[in-house]
N, C-alpha and C positions, 0 to 999 in steps of 0.2 A: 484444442480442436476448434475447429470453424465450424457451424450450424446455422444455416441460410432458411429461412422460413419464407412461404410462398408471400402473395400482398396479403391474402384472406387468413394467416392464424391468426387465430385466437390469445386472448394477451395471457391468458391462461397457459400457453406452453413457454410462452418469453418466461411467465415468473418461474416458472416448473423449474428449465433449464439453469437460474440465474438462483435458485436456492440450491439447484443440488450440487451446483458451484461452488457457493458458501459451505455446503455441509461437506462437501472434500476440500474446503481450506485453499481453493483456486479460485485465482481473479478471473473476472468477467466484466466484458463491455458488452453495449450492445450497439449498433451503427446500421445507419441505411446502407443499401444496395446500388441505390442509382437507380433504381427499377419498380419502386412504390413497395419492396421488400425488405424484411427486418435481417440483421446476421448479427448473431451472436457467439463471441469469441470466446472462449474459456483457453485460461492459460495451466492445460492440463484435460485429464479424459474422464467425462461422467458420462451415464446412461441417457440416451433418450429415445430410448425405443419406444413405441405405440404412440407418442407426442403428437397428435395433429399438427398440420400444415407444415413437416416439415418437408423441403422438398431437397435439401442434399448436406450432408455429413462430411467433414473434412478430418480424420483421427491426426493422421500426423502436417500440422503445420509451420510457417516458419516462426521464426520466434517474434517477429515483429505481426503478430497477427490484423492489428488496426490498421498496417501500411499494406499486408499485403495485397497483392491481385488479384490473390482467391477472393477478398473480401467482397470486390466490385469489379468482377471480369468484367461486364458487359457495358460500364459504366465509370471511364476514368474521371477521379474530380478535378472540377475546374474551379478555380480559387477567384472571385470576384474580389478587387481591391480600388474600392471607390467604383468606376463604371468601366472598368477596366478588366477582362476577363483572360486568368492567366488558363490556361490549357483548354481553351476554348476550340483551338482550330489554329485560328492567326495568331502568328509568334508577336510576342511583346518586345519592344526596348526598353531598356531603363536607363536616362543617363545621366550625367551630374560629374562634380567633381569627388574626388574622393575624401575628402575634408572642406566642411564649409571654413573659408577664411574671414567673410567678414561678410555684413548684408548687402553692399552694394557687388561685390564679384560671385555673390551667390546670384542675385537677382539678373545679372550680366549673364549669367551662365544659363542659367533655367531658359531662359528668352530665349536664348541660343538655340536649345533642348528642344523646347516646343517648334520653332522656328524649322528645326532636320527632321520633324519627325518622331520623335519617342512618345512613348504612351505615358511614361512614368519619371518620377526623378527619383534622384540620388542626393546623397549628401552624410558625410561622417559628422556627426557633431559631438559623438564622443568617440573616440578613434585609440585604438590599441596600436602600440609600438613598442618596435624591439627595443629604444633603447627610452629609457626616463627621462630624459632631456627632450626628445624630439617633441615639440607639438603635439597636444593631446586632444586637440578640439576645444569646441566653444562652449560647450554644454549646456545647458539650456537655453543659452540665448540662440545658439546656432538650430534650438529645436523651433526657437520663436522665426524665426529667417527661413524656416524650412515650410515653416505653415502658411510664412506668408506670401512663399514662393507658390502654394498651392494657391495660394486664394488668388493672384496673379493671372497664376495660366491655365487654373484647373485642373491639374494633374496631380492622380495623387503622388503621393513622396515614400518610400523607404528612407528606414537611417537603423541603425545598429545600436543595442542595447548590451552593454557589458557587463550588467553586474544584475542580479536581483532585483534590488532595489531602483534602478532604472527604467525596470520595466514598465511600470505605471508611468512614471514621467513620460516615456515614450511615447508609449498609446495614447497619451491626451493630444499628443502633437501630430503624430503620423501616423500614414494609413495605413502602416506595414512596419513591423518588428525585423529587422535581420538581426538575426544568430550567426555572428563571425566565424571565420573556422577555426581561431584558437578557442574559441568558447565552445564549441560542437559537444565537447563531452562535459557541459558544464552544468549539471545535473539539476541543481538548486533553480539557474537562470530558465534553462527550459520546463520544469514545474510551473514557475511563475507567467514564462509568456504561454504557455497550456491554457493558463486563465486569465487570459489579458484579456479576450473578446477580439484582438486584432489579427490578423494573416499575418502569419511567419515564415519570413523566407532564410530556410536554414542551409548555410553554406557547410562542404564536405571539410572535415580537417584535412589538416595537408599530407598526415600519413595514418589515414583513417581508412578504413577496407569497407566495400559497399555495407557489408551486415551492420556494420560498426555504425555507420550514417544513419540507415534505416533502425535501427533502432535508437537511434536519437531523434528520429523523427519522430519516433513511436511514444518515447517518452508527452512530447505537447500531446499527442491525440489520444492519451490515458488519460492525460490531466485535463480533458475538453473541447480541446479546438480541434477541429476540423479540417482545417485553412492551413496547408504546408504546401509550401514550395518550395523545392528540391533547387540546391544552385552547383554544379561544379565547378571550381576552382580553380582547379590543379593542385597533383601532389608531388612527395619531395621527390626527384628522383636525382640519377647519378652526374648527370651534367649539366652544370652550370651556365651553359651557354645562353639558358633561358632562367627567369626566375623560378617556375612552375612545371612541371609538365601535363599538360592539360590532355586528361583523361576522356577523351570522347567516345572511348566504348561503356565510360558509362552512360550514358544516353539512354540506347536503345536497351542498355541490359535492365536499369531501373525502371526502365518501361517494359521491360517483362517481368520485373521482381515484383512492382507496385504500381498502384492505383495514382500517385499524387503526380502533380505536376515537376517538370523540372527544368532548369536556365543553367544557364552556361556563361562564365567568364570569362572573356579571353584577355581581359588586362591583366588582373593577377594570375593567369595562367600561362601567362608567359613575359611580361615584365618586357615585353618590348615594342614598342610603338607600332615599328617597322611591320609586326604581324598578328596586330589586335583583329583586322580589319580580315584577313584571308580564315583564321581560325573561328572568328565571330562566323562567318558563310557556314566554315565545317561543319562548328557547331549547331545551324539550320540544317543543314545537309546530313544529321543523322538522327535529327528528328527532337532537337531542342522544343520545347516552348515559349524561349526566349532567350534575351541575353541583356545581361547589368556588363555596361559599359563606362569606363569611367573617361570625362570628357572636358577639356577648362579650356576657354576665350585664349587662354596663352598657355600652354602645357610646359614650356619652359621655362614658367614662373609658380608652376604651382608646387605648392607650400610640402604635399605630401606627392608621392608616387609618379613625379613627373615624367621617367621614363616609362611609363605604361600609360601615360592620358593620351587621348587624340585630342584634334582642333571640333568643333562643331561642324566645321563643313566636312570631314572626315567622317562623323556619325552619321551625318545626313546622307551621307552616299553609303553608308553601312544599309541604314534602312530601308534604299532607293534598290541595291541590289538583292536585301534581304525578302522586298515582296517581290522580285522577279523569280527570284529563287524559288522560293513558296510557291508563287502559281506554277513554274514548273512542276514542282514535285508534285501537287494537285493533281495539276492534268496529268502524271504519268504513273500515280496511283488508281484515275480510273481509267482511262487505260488496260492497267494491268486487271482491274476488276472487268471489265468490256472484254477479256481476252477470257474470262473463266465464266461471263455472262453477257452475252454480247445484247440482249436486252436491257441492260442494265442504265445504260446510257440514255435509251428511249426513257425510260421509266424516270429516270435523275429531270430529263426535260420535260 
């Protein structure tokens, strides 16, 4: 059950609700509102009848109760990563290569980054592959390259943690955890980056079903953090024509299931150069937060995923169309609110 308390209760019902939770043997959290209100989640049903301040009861909720919507209708989070705010409004980029190769084609590339436009970078310094032989990344040193590609251009950096014990490593270096989507169900790793202190941007498996995702999500925000963003991928499907097939009705539907933010990849979601750039639009076009685009000075020399990297001036006109898009959809959202309040426009001015 979900139980949403007004600003003004009493801490006196929070404990009330959060022992008679303990005494039926059910977990409880308790998290803000977005709105200077408390809610508290119990996973299961006690009494709180005659309780002060509450102001509304939810008996049957979904099983991800920390991620859902009910928890913060009125109030979606917005993940701040450095000064960089993901679900803010304006859609984010992240771009980078998809494995740092070495300090100076990192530093080459990041320039590049900054140079088109992105807010954020990228970079694999430990990198999962299908096969044992392929390149695995730099590992820490590619963490030391990545920090000092921030210190550079001021942006913060994402990079992927694969194992538990990575997790710390990570967080000393970067300003953002990614949860790959073969690790999505990776039970241990997501406990650990739960208490890392940093924003996690946890990508969907590749044949993982929305409830599946969100309650992986759910897992960090039981174990403390706050700070998720949502990334889709693409999952397996039946033809190969593409690597991925990138899922864009989850979007809007994760933005009616849940509160947290979420991005969209269109490199790994489709593995082909030719249509990073049309699907990255889509992907705005139904109401992304962002998008992690993977991006190297020479795509047909890079190390990992070359058919899915663009050029930098390629992203830079990604970003170029992606605010024109945006203001688009702005103005024809109020609009739409102008057509059911036509004061409403006066009032915004």
């Amino acid at each position: 059950m979900i139980v949403t308390l007004t600003a003004g209760a009493p801490v006196s019902t929070i404990n009330a609700i959060l022992a008679a939770a303990t005494a039926a043997g059910c977990e409880s959290r308790t998290f803000d509102d977005g709105h200077g209100g408390t809610v508290v989640g119990v996973a299961g049903s006690v009494s709180v009848a005659d309780l002060p301040g509450i102001s509304a009861v939810l008996e049957n909720h979904r099983p991800y109760m920390l991620a859902s919507r009910e928890g913060r209708p009125h109030a979606p989070t917005v993940v701040k990563v450095g000064g960089v705010r993901i679900g803010g409004g304006r859609p984010v980029v992240i771009g980078g290569p998809c494995v740092i190769e070495s300090r100076d084609s990192l530093l080459g590339a990041v320039r590049a980054m900054k140079a088109g436009g992105a807010d954020m970078l990228r970079g694999g310094a430990f990198k999962p592959r299908t096969s044992p032989y392929a390149f695995q990344g730099l590992g820490e040193e590619g963490l030391r390259y990545l920090a000092e590609a921030r210190e550079e251009t001021g942006l913060p950096v994402v990079t992927e943690a694969m194992e538990p014990d990575h997790v710390d490593l990570v967080a000393r270096y970067a300003d953002m955890i990614q949860i790959g989507a073969r690790n999505m169900a990776n039970f241990p790793l997501l406990r650990r980056a739960g208490q890392a202190g940093k924003p996690v941007l946890l990508k969907r498996g590749f044949s993982a079903t929305i409830e599946e995702w969100l309650m992986s999500a759910e897992y960090v925000l039981a174990h403390g953090n706050p700070d998720v963003v949502l990334c889709e991928r693409g999952i397996r499907g039946f033809d190969t024509a593409t690597r991925f097939m990138l899922d864009l009705t989850a979007v809007p539907l994760v933005k009616e299931l849940s509160h947290l933010p979420i991005i969209v990849d269109p490199s790994h979601g489709t593995g082909r150069r030719s249509l990073v750039a049309r699907m990255a639009l889509a992907g705005l076009a139904a109401g992304a937060d962002g998008l992690i685009i993977e991006a190297h000075p020479d795509p047909d020399r890079a190390i990992c995923d070359a058919s899915q990297t663009i050029t930098p001036a390629e992203l830079a006109g990604i970003v170029e169309s992606g605010r024109v898009l945006y203001a688009a959809l702005l103005a024809g959202s109020e609009v739409a609110v102008a057509r059911q309040d036509p004061t409403s426009l006066v009032h915004q001015a």
